[in-house]
N, CA, C and O of each residue as an XYZ file, in Angstrom:
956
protein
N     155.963     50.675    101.542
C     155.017     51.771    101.430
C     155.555     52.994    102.184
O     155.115     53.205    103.314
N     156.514     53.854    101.628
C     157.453     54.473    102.860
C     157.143     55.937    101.457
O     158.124     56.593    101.106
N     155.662     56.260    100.798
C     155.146     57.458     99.915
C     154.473     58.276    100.850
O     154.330     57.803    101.977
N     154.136     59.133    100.674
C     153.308     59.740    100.940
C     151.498     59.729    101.185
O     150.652     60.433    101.735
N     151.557     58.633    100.504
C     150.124     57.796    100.979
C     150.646     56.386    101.180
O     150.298     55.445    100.466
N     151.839     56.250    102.592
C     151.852     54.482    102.931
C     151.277     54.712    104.730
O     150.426     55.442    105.238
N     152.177     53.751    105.249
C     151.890     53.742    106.495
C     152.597     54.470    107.272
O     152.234     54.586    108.443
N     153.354     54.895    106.975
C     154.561     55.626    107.796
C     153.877     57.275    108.148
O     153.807     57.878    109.218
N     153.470     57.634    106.873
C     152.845     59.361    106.682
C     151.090     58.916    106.916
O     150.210     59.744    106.681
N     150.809     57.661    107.351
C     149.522     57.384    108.190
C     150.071     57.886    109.463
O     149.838     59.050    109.789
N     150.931     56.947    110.370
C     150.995     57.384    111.474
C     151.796     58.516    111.606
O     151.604     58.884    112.765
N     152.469     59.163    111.154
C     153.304     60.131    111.727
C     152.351     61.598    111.413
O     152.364     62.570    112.168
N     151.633     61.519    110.280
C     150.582     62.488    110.076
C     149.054     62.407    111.035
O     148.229     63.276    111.318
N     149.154     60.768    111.394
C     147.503     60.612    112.242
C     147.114     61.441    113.482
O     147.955     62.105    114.087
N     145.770     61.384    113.857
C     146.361     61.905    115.592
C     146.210     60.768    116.424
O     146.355     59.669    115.889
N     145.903     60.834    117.827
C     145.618     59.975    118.516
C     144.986     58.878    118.319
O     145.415     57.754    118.581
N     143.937     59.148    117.848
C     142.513     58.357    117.791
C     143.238     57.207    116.644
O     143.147     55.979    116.635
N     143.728     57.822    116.022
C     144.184     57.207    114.137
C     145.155     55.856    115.204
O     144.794     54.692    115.378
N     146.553     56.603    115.816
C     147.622     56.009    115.841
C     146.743     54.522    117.051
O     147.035     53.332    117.165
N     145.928     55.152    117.556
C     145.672     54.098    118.712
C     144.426     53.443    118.068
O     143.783     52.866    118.945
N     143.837     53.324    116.796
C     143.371     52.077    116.108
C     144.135     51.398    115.695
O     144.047     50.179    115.844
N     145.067     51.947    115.083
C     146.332     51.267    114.462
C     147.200     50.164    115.202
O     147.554     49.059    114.792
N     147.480     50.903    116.623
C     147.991     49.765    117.751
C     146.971     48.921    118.017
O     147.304     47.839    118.501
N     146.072     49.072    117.876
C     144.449     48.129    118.636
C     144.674     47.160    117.405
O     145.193     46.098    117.750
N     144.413     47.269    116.078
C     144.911     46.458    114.956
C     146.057     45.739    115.189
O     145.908     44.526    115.034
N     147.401     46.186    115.584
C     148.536     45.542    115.502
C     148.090     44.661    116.441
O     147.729     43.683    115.786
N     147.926     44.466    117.468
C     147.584     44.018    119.228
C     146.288     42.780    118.722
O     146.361     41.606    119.084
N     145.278     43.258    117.941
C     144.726     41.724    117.781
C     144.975     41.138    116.881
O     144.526     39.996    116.786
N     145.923     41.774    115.693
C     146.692     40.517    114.363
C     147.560     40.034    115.381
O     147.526     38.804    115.397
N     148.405     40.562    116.325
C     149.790     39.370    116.912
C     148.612     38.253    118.089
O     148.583     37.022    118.064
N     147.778     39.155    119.000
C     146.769     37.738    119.662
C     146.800     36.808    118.908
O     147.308     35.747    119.269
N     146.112     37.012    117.318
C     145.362     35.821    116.533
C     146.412     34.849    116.157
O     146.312     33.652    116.429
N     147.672     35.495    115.372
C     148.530     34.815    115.207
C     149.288     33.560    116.230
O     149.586     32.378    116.057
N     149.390     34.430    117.238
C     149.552     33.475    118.616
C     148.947     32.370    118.723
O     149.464     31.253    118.687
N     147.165     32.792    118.942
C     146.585     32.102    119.062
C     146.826     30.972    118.090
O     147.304     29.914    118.498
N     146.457     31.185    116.588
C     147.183     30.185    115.415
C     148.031     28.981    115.513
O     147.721     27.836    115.185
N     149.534     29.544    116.183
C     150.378     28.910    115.693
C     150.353     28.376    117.104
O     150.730     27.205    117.088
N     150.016     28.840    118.460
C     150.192     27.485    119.338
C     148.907     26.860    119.229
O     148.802     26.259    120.298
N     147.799     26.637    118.518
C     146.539     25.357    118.703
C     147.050     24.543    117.664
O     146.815     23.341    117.540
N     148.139     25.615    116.518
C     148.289     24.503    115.544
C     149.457     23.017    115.957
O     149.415     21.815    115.692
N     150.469     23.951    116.755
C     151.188     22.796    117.105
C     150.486     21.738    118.347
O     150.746     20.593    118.716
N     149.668     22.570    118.677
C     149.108     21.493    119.781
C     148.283     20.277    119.380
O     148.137     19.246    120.037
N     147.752     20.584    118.151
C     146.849     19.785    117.592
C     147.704     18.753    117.092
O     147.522     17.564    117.353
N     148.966     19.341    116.121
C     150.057     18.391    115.756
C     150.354     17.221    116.390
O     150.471     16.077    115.951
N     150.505     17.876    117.976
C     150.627     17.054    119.157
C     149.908     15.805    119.430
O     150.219     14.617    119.507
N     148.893     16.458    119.542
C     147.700     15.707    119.665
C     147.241     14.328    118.396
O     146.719     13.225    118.561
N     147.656     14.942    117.346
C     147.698     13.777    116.400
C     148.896     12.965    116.282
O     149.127     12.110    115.427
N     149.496     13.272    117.071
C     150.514     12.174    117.208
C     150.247     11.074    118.348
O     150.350      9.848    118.378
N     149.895     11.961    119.184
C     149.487     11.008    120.263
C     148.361     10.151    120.161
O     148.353      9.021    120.650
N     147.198     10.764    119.404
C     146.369     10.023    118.705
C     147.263      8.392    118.310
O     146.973      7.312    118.824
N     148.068      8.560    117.562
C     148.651      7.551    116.702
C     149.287      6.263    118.147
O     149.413      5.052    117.960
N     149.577      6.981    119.453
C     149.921      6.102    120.299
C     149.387      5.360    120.187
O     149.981      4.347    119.819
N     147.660      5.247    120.438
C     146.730      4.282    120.764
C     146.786      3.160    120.507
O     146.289      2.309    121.244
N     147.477      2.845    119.265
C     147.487      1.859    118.103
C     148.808      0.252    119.452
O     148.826     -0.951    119.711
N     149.611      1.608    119.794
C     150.653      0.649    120.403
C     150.001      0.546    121.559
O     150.415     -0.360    122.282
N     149.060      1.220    121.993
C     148.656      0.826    123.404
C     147.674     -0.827    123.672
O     147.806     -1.791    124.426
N     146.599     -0.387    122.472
C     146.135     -1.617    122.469
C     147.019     -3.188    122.069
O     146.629     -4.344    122.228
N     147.914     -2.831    121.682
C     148.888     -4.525    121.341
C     149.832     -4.042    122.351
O     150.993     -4.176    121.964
N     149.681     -3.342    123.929
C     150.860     -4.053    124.622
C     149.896     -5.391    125.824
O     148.710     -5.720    125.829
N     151.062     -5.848    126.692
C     150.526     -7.029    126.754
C     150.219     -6.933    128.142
O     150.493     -7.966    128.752
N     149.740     -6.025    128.827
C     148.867     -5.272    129.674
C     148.372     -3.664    129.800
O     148.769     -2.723    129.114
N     147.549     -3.646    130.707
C     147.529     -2.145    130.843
C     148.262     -1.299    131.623
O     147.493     -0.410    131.989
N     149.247     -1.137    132.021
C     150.011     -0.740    132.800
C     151.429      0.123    131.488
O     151.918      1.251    131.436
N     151.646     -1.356    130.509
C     152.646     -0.978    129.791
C     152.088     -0.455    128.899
O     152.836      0.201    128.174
N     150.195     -0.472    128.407
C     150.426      0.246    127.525
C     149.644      1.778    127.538
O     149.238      2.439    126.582
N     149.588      2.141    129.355
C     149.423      3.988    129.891
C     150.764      4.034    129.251
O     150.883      5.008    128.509
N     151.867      3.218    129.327
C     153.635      3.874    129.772
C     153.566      3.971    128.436
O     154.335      4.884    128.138
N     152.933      3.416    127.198
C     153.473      3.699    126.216
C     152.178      5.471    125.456
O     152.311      6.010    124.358
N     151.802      5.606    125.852
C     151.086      6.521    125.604
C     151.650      8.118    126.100
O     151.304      9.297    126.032
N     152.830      7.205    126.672
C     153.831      9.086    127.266
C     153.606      9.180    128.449
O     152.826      8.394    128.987
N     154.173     10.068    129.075
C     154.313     10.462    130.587
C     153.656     11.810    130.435
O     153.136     12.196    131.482
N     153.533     12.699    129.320
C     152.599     13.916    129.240
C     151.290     13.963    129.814
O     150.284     13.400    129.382
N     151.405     14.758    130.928
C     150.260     15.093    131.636
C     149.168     15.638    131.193
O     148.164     15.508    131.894
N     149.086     16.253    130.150
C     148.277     17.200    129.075
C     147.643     15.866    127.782
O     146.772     16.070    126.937
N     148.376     14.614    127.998
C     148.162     14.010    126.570
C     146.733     13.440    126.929
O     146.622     12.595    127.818
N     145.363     14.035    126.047
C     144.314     13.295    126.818
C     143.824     12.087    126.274
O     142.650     11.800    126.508
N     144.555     11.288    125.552
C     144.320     10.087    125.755
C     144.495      9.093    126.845
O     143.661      8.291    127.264
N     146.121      9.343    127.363
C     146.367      9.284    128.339
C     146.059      9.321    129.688
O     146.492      8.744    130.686
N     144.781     10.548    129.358
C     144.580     11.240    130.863
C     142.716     10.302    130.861
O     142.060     10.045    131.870
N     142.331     10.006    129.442
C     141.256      9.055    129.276
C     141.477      7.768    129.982
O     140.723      7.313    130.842
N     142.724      7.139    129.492
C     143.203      5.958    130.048
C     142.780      5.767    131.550
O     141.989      5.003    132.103
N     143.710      6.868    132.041
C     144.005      6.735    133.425
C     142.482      6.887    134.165
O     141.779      6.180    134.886
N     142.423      7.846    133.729
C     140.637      8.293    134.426
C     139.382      7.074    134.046
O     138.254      7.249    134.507
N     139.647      5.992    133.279
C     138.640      4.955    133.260
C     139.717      3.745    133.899
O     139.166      2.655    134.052
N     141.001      3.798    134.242
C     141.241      2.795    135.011
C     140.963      3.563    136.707
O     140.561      2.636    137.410
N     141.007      4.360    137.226
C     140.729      4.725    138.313
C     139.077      4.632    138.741
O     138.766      4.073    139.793
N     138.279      5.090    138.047
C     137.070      5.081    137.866
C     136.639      3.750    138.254
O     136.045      3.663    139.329
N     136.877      2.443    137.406
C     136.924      1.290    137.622
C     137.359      0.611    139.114
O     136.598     -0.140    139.726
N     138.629      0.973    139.573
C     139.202      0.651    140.924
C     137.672      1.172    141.854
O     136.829      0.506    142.455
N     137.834      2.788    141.601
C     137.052      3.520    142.671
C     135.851      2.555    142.962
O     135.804      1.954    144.035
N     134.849      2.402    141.975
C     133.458      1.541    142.154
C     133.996      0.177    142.575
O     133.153     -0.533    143.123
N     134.654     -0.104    142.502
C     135.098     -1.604    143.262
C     135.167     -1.461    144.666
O     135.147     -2.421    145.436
N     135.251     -0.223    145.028
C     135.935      0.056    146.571
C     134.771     -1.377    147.552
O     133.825     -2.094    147.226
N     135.427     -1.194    148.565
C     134.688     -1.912    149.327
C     134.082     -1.313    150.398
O     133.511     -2.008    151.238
N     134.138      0.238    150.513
C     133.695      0.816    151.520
C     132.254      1.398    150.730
O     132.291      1.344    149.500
N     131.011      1.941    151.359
C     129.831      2.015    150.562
C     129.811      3.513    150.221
O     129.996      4.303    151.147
N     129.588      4.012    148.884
C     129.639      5.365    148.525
C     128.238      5.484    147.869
O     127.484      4.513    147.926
N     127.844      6.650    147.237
C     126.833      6.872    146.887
C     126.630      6.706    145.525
O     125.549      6.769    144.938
N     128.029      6.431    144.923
C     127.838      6.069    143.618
C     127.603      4.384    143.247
O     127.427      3.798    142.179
N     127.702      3.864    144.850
C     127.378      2.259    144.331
C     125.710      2.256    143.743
O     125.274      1.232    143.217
N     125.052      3.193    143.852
C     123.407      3.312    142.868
C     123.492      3.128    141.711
O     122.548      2.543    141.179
N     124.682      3.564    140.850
C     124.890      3.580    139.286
C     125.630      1.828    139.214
O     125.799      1.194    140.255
N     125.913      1.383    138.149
C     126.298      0.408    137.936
C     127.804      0.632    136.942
O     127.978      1.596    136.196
N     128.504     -0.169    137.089
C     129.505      0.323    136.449
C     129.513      0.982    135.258
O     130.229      1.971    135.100
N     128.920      0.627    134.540
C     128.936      0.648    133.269
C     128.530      2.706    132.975
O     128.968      3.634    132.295
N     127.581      2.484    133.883
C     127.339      4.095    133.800
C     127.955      4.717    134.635
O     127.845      5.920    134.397
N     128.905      4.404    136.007
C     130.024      5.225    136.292
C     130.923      5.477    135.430
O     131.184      6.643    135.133
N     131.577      4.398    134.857
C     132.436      4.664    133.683
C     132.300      5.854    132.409
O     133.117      6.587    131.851
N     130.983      5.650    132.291
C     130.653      6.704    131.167
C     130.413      7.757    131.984
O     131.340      8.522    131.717
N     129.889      8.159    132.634
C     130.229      9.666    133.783
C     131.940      9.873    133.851
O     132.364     10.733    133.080
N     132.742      9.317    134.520
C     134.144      9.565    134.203
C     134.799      9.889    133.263
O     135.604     10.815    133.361
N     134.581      9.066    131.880
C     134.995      9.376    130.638
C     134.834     10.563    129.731
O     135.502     11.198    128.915
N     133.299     10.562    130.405
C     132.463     11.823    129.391
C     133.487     13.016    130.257
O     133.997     13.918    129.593
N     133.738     12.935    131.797
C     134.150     14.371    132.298
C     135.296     14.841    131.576
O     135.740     15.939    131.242
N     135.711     13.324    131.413
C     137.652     13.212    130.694
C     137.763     14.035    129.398
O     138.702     14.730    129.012
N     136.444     13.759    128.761
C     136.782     14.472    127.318
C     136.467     15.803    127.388
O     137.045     16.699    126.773
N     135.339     15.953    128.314
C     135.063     16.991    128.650
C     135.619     18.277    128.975
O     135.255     19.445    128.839
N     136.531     17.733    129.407
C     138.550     18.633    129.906
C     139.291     19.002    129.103
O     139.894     20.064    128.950
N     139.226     17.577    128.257
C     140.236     17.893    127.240
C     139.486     19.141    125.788
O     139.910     20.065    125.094
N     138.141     18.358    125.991
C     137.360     19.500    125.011
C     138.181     21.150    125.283
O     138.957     21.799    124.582
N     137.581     21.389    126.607
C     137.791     22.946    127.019
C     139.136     23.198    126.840
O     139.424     24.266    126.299
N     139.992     22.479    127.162
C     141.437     23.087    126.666
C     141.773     23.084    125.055
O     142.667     23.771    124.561
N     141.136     22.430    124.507
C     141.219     21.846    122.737
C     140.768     23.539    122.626
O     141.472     24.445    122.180
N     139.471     23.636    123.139
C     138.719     25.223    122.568
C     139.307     26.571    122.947
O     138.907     27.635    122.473
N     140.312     26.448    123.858
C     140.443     27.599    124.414
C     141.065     28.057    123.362
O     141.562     27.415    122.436
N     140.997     29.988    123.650
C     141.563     30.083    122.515
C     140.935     30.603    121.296
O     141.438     31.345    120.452
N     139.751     30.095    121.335
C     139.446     30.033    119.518
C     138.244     31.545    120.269
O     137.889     32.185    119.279
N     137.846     31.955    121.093
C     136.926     32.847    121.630
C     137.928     34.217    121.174
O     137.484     35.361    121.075
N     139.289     33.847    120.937
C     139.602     35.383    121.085
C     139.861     35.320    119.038
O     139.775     36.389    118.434
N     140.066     34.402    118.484
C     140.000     34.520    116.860
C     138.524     34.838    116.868
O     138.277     36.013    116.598
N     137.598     34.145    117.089
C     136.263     34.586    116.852
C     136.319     36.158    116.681
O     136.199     36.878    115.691
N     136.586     36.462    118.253
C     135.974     38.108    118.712
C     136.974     38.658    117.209
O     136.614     39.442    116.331
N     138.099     38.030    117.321
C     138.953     39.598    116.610
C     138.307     39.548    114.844
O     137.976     40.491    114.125
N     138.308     38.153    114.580
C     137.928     38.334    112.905
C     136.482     38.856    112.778
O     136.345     39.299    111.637
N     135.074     39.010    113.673
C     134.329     39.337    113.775
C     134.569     41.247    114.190
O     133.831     42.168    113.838
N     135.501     41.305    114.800
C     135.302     43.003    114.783
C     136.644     43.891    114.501
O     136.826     45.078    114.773
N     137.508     42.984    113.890
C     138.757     44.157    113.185
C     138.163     44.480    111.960
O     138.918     45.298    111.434
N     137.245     44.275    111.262
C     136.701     45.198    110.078
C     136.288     46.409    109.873
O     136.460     47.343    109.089
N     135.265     45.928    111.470
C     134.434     47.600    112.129
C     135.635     48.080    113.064
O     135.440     49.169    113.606
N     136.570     47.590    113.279
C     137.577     48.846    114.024
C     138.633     49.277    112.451
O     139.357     50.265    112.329
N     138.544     48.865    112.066
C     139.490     49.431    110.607
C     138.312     50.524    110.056
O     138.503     51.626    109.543
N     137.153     49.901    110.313
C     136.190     51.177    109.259
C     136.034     52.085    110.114
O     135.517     53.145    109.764
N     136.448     51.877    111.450
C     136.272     53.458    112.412
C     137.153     54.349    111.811
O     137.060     55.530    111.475
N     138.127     53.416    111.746
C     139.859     54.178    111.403
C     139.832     54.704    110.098
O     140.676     55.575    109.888
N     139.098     54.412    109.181
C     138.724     54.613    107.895
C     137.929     56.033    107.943
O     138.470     57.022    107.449
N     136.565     56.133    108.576
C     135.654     56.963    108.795
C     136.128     58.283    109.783
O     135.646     59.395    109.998
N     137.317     57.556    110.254
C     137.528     59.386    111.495
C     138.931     60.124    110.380
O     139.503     61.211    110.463
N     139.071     59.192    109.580
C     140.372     59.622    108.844
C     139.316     60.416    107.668
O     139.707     61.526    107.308
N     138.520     60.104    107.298
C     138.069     60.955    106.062
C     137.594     61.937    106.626
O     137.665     63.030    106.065
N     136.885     61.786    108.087
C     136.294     63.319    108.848
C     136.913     64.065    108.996
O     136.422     65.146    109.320
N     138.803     63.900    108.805
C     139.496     64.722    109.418
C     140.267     65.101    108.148
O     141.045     66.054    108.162
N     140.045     64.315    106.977
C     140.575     65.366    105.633
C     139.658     66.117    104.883
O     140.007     66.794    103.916
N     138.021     65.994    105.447
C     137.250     66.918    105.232
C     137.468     68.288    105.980
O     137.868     69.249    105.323
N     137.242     68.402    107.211
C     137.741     69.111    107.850
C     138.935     70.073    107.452
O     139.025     71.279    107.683
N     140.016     69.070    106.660
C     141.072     70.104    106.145
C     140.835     70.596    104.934
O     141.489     71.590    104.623
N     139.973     70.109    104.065
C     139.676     70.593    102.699
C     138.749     71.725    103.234
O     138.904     72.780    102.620
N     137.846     71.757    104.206
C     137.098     73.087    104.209
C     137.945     73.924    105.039
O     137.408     75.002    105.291
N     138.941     73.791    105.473
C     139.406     74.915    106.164
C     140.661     75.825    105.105
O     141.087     76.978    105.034
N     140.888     74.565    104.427
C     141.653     74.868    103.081
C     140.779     75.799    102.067
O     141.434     76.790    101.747
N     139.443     75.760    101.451
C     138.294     76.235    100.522
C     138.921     75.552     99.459
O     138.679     76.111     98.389
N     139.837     74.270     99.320
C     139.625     73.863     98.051
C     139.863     72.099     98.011
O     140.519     71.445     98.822
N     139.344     71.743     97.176
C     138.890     70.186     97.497
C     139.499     69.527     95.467
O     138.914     68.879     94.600
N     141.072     70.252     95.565
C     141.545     69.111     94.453
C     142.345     67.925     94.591
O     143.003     67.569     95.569
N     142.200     67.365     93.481
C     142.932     65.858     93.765
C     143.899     65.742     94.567
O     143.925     64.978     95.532
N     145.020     66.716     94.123
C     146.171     66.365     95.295
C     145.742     66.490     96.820
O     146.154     65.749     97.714
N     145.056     67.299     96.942
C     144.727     67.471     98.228
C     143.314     66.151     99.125
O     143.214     65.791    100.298
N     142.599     65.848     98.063
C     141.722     64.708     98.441
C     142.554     63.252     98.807
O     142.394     62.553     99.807
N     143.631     63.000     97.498
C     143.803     61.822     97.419
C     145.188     61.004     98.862
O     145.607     59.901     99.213
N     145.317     62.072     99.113
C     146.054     61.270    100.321
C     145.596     61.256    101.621
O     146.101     60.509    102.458
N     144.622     62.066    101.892
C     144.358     62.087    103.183
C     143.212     60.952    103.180
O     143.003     60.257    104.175
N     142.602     60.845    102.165
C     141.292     60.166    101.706
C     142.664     58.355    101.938
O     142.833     57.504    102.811
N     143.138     58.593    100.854
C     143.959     57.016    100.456
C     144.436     56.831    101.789
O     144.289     55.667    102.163
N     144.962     57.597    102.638
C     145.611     57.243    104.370
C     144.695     56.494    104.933
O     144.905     55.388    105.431
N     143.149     57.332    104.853
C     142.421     56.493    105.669
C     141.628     55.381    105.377
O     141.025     54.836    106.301
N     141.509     54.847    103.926
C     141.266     53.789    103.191
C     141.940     52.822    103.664
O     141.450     51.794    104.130
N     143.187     53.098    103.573
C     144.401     52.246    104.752
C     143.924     51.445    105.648
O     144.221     50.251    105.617
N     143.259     51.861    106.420
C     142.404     51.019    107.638
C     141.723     50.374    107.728
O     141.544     49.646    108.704
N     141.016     50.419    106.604
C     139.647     49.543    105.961
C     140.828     47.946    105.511
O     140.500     46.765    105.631
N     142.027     48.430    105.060
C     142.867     47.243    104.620
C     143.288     46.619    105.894
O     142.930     45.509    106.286
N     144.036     47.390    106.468
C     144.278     46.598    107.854
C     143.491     46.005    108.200
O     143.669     44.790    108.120
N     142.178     46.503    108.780
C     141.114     45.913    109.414
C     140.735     44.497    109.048
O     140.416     43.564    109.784
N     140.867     44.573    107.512
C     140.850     43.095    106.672
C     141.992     42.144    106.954
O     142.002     41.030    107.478
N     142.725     42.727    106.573
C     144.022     41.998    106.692
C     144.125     40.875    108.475
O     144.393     39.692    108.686
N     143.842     41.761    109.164
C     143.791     41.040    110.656
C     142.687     40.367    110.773
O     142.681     39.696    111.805
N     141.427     40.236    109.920
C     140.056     39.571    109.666
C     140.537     37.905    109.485
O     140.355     36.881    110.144
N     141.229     38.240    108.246
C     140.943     37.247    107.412
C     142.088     35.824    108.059
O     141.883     34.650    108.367
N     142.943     36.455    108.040
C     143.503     35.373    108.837
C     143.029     34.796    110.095
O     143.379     33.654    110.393
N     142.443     35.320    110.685
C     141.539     34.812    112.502
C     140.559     34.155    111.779
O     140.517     32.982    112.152
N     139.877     34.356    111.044
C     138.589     33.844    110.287
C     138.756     32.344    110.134
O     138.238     31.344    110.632
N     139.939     32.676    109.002
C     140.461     31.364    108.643
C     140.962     30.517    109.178
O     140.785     29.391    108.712
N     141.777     30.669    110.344
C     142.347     29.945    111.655
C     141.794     29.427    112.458
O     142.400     28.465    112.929
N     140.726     29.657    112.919
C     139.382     30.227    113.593
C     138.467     28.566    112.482
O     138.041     27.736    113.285
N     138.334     28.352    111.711
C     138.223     27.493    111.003
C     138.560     26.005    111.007
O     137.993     24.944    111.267
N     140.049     26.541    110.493
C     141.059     25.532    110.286
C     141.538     24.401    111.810
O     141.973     23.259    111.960
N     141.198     25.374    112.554
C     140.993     24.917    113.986
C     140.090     24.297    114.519
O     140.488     23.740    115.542
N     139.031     24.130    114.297
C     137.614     23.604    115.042
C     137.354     22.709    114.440
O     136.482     21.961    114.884
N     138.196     22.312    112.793
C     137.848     20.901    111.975
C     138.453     20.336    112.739
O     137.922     19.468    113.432
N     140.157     20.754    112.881
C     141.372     19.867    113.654
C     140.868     19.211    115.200
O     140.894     18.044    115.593
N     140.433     20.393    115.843
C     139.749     19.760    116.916
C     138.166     18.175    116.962
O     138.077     17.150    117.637
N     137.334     18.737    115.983
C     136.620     17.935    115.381
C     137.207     16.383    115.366
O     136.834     15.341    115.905
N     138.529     16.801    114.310
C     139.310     15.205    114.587
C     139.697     14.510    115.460
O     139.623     13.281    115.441
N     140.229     15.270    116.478
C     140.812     14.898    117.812
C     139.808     14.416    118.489
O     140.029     13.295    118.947
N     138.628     14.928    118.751
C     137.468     15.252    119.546
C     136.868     13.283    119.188
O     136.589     12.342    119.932
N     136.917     13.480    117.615
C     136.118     11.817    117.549
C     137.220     11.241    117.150
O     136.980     10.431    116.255
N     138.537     11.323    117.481
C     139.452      9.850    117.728
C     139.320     10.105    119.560
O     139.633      8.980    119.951
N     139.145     10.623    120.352
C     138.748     10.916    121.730
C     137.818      9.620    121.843
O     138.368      8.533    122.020
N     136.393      9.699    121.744
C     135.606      9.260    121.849
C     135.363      7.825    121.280
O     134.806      6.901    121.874
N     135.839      7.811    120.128
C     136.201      6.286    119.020
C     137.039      5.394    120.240
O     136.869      4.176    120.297
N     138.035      6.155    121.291
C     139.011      5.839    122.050
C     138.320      5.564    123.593
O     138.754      4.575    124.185
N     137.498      6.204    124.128
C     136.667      5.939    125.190
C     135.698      4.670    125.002
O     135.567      3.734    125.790
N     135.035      4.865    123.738
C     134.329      3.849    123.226
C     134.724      2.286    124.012
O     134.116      1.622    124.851
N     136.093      2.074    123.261
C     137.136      1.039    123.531
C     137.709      0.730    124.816
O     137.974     -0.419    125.170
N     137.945      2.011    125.681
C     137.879      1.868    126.525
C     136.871      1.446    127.938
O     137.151      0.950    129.030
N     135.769      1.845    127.399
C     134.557      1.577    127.760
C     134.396      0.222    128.008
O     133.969     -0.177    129.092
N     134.725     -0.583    127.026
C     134.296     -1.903    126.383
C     134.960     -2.433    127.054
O     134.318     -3.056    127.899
N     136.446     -2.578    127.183
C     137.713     -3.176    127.764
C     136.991     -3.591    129.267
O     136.649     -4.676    129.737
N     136.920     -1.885    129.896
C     136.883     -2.265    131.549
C     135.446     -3.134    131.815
O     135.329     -3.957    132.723
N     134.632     -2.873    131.076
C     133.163     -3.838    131.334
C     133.552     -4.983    130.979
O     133.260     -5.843    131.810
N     134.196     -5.426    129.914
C     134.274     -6.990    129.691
C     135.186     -7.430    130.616
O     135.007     -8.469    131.250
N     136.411     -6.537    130.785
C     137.062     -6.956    132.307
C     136.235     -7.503    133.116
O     135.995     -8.710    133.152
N     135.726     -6.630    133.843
C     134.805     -6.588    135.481
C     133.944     -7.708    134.970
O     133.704     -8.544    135.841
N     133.265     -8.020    133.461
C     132.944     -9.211    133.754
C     133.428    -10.547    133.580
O     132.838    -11.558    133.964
N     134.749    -10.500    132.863
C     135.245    -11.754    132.952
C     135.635    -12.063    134.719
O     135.796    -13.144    135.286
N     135.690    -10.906    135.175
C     136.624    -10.900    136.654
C     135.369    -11.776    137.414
O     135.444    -12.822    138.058
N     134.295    -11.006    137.112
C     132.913    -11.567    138.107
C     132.410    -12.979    137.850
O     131.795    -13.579    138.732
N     132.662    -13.538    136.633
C     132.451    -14.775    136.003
C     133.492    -15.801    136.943
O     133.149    -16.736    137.667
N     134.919    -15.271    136.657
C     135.672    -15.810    137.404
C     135.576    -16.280    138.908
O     135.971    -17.377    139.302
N     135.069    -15.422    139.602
C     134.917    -14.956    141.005
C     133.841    -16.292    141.186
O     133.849    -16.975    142.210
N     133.002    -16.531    140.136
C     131.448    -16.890    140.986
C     132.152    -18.382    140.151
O     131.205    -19.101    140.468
N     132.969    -19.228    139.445
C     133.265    -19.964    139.091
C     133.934    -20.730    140.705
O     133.569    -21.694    141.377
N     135.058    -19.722    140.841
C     135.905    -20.380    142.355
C     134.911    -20.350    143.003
O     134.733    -21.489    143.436
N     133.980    -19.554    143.396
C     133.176    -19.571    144.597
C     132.259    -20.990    144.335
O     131.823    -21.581    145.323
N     131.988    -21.504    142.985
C     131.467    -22.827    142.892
C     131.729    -23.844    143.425
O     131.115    -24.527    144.244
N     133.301    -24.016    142.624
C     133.914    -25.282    143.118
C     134.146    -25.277    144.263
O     134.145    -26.335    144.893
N     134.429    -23.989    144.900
C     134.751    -24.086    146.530
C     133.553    -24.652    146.838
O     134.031    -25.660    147.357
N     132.478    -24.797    146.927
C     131.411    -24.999    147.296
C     131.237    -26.282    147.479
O     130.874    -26.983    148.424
N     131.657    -26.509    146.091
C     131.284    -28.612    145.380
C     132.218    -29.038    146.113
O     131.760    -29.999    146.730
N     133.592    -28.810    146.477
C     134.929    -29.147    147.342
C     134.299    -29.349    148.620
O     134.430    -30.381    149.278
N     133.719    -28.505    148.911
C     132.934    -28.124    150.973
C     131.851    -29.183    150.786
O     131.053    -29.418    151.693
């Protein structure tokens, strides 16, 4: 578009106001894009690691199968794992805390829920600035649209004549903006979208995954307690 009605004889003809919507446009299409392409690979991420789980549950403790879930500090399955095996230790303690009132079962789910809870907010970050921009690069393109036609009115009356050649480019320059404005919309919109299903997925293989985990450490603690009060029997019948 390098005519007389493209972008080039937008900005080099605009004034201030014009050229610095134009940068405000450029500045939240590259945010959104950003934003885009790192939740998309993260999510990628994330569904891969998803797929760990599978090897975690067939290793032949829990120890080997945190190690098989990665050493990634960020991976929150991983960081689920760990945070309901600690959780578990902690309420075992033998010193008296204030959480010995809850019973395991609902410490555990306090821990877990915080776990996803973490991982939620980092899953979302991010998507606040596609929101803002696909919600208001339309109305900053139609500013850019509306101060551009005020200002080829302005030249048609200072001119006294208002023919085509003279309407159609200053008019088509600032139509221009109304496109931009879209153009940086529609993609955040859509990303902005495409993102919050992906998370959606992650979010309930998360929870499908706590679930299980849930289950594990309670049937633990009670095979452990079954155990416990078995020896403490026979010791008994022995005495």
């Amino acid at each position: 578009m390098n005519s007389q009605l493209g972008l080039i004889n937008l900005w080099t003809g605009g004034d201030i106001v014009t050229r610095g919507t134009a940068l405000l446009l450029l500045a939240m299409s590259l945010s959104s894009w950003m934003v885009i392409i790192i939740k998309a690979l993260n999510l990628r991420t994330c569904a891969s690691q998803a797929r760990q789980t599978e090897h975690f549950w067939h290793s032949t403790d829990f120890a080997s199968g945190v190690h098989k879930l990665g050493t990634d500090a960020t991976n929150p399955f991983r960081a689920l794992a760990v945070e309901g095996r600690e959780a578990t230790a902690h309420h075992r303690a033998q010193q008296p805390q204030l959480h010995d009132s809850l019973d395991l079962s609902d410490w555990l789910t306090r821990s877990l829920r915080n776990s996803i809870d973490e991982s939620t907010a980092r899953l979302q970050s991010g998507l606040a600035v596609l929101a803002s921009v696909g919600s208001t690069a339309p109305f900053v393109g139609l500013f850019g649209t509306v101060w551009g036609i005020y200002h080829a009115l302005l030249s048609i009356s200072t001119a006294g004549q208002a023919t085509i050649d003279k309407v159609a480019g200053p008019i088509g320059e600032a139509l221009i903006m109304t496109a931009l404005g879209l153009a940086v919309a529609i993609p955040a919109v859509l990303g902005y979208n495409a993102l919050v299903r992906g998370n959606k997925s992650v979010l309930g293989k998360l929870n499908r995954f706590a679930h299980d985990l849930h289950a594990y450490f309670i049937t633990g603690a009670r095979v452990s307690i079954a155990a416990d009060s078995s020896a403490r029997i026979l010791a008994l019948k022995k005495a």
